[in-house]
C-alpha angles and dihedrals in degrees: 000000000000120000141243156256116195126184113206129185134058121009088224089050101044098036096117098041090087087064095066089047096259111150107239126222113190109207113162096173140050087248099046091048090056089047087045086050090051093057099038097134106259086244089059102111100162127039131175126219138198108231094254086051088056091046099049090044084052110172089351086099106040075073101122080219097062123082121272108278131209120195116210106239119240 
């Protein structure tokens, strides 16, 4: 199985990600970026978050079980 880079936040912010082959994961809203989280694919080991989408995940993804994260910056 290879593994995966999902970007996750909103959909204006994410839009060229799919080009370089990163999975996308439209979530406009703090409830719809922790349902996004619980359905990442268990290859996913990076995934890349708006900053709304880092705020609204808070410590989740400090868990040393969850995939690498990379906030974009401001």
């Amino acid at each position: 199985m290879s593994e995966t880079i999902v970007a996750l936040g909103e959909q204006s912010l994410l839009e060229g990600f799919p080009l370089a082959g990163v999975e996308l994961r439209v979530a406009e809203t703090d409830h719809a970026v922790h349902d996004a989280w619980a359905l990442l694919p268990k290859n996913a080991r990076v995934v890349i978050l708006t900053p709304r989408a880092a705020l609204a995940l808070g410590e989740i993804r400090d868990d040393p079980r969850s995939p690498m994260t990379v906030v974009l910056p401001l």
